[in-house]
N, C-alpha and C positions, 0 to 999 in steps of 0.2 A: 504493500500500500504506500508507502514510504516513497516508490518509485514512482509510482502515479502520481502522487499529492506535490511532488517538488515542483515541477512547473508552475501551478496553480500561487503556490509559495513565491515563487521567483518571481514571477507577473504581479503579486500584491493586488491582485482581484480576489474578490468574494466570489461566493456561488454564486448570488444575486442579480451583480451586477455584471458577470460574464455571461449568463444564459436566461437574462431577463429576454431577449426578444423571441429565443426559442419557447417560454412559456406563454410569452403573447401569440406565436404562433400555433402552437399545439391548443389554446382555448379557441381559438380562433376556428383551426380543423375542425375540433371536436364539435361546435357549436354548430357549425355546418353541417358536419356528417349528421348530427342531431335531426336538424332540420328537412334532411334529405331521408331521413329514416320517419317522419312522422307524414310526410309525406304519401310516402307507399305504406300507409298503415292498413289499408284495405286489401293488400297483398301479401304483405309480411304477418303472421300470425305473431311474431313473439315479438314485434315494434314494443311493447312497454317493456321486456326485460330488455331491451338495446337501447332506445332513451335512458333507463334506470341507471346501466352500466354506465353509460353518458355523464350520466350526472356523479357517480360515482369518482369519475376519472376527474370532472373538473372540481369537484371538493380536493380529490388528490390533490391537482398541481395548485390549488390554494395554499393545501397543508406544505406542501413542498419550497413552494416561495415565502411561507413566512419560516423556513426554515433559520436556524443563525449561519451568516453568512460566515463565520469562520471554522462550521463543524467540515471535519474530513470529508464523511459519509453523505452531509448536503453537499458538498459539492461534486462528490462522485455521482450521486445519484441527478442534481441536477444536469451532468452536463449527459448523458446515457438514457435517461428517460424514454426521449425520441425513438430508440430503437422498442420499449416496450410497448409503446404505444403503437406502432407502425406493425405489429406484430399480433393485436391486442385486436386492430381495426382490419386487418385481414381476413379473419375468423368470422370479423361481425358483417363483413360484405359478402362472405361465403352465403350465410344463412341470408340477407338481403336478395344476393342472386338466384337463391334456391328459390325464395318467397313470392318472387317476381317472375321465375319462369320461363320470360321473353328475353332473347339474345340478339345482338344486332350483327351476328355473322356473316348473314347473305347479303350485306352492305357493304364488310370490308369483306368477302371474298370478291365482292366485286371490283372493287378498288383494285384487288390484286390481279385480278384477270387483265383489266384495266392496261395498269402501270406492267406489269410483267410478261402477259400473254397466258396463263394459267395459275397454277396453286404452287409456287414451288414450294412448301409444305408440305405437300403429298408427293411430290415429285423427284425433288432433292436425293434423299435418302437411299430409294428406289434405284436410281438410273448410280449414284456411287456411292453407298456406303461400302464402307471398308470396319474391318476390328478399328484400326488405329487410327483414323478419321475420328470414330465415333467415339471411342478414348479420349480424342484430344478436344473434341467440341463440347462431349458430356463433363468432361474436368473444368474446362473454363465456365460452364456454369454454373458448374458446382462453387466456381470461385468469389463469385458474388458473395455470397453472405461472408466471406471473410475480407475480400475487399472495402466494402462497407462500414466496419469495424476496426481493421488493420489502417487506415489512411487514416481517422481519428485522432484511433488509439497511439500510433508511431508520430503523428503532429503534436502530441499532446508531451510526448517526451522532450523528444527533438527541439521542437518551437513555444512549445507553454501552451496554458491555457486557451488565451483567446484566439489562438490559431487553430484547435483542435474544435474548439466552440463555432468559431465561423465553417470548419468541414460538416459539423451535424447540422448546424442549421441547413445550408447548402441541401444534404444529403434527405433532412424531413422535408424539405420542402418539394423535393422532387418527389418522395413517395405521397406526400398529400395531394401534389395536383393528380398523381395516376389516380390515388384512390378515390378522388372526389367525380374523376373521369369513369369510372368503373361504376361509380353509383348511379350516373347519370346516363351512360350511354354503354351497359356490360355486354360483352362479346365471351364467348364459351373460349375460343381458341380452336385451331384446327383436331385438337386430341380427343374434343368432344365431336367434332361435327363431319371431321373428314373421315376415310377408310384409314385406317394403319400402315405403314407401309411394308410391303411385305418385302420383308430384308430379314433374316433369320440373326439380328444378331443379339439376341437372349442373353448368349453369352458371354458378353463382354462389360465387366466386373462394374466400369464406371456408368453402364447403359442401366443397370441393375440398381444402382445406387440412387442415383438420378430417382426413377419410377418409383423405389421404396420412399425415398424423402416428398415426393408428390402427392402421391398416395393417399399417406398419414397426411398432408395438412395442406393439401391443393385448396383453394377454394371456388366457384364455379363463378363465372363472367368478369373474372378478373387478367383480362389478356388485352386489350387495347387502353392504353400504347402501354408497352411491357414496363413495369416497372422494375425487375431486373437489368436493362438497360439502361432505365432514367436515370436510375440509381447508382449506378455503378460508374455509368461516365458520367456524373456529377460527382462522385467522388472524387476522380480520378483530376477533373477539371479545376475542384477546389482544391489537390494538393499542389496544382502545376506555382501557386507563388511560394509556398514555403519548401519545400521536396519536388523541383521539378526532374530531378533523376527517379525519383517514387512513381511519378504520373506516366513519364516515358516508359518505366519497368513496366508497369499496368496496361497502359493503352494496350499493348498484342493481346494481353489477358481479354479484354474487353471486348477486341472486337473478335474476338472466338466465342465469347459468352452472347455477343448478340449473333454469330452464325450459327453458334447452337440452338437458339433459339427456336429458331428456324428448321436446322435440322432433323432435331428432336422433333419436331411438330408439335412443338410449344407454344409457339404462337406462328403468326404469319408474316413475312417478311413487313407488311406497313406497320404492324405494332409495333417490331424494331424499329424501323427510321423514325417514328413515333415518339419513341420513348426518349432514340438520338436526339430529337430537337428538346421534346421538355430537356433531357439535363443539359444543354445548351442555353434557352430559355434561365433556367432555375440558375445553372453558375454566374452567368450574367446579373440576376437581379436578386443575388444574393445578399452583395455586399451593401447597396442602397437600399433593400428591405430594413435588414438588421437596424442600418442607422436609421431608418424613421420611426421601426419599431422599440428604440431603445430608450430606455430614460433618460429625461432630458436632465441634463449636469444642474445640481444646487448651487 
């Protein structure tokens, strides 16, 4: 802990006043997703246990900001938050999507027919997968959830606090505009709506992994624009000022996890380019958010 907390120490920020705009941001989501779920109350059967939850999270990040800005624990916990609630809001979109039913697939397959001449989500795989293709595409997806955390986490030593602070903000923001996109316009992805492709490779250890981790905690119309990709090159984009050898390392990562995407028939190739612009979008109006959403100096 000691190793975490020295940056926070060195910068002479509080919790407070390093991830105040992130808690204006995450009430802000939440308030919204609120109001997007009472919305579909005529579709969603459990809308009051999801308001409830709602309301539960925003007492939280009340309880959380009048934390003392000098405990260790508030400031770990404020500045990581983001990822429980980003985690927390995925689940609740799952049951959202189920409740709703209606997907807007045959919109973006069109788009894709469109832009591409076909599905290369069905197609891809089919005409060359390979073992080691599928190894290399299935790994870099898998790479996500620790790029997400790892770009942070490694700013937060490196660079201190407010550096590691302006990467999550960055990085919620990008997962709030998918989710708030998923609530309003859910698409299944091709793994629900297309055929499988028929490639026999069952076999291969990271193809297997991949599906196991889907499985347990997919959630249904959560596929345009991928937030796997908004996320992850908004990561990648928020470390290029403090670790721009970090972002270079990452980029090849990245753009393998957005052709997995793809390949997997995870999503459709416009979810990717999609989700490419939001974390373009988000790194950009990251750093002028933060400052209007920040307290203003005594």
């Amino acid at each position: 802990m000691a190793a975490l907390t020295a940056p926070a120490e060195r910068d002479g920020a509080g919790a407070a006043s390093a991830t105040r705009p992130t808690d204006v941001l995450s009430r802000g989501f939440v308030l919204l997703m609120a109001a997007l779920t009472a919305a579909r109350a005529g579709q969603v059967g459990a809308w009051p246990w999801l308001l409830l939850a709602d309301l539960l999270i925003l007492i939280l990040l009340d309880l959380l900001g009048r934390a003392p800005s000098g405990s260790r624990l508030a400031g770990v916990t404020a500045l990581w938050y983001p990822f429980l609630l980003i985690g927390a809001y995925y689940g609740q979109l799952g049951v959202i999507g189920l409740g709703v039913a209606h997907v807007h697939d045959a919109a973006v397959q069109h788009w894709e027919a469109a832009l591409f001449g076909g599905q290369p989500s069905l197609t891809w795989q089919a005409a060359s997968g390979t073992a080691l293709l599928s190894t290399v595409l299935h790994a870099c997806y898998l790479a996500h959830y620790l790029i997400i955390i790892a770009v942070p986490a490694w700013l937060w030593w490196r660079a201190g606090r407010e550096a590691s602070a302006r990467a999550v903000f960055g990085i919620a923001l990008a997962f709030d505009v998918c989710y708030v996109a998923f609530a309003v316009f859910p698409v299944a992805g091709p793994w629900y709506t297309l055929p499988a492709p028929r490639v026999p490779l069952a076999h291969v250890a990271m193809d297997r992994a991949v599906h196991a981790l889907l499985d347990a905690g997919s959630s249904f119309g959560t596929a345009f624009p991928s937030s796997h990709v908004a996320a992850s090159w908004c990561a990648v984009l928020m470390a290029r000022r403090h670790a721009p050898w970090l972002a270079a390392a990452l980029a090849p990562v990245v753009v393998g996890l957005a052709l997995g995407t793809v390949y997997g028939q995870f999503h459709y190739v416009v979810d990717a380019v999609a989700g490419a612009a939001v974390a373009v979008a988000c790194a950009l109006a990251a750093d002028p958010l933060r400052r209007r959403l920040a307290p203003a100096p005594r």
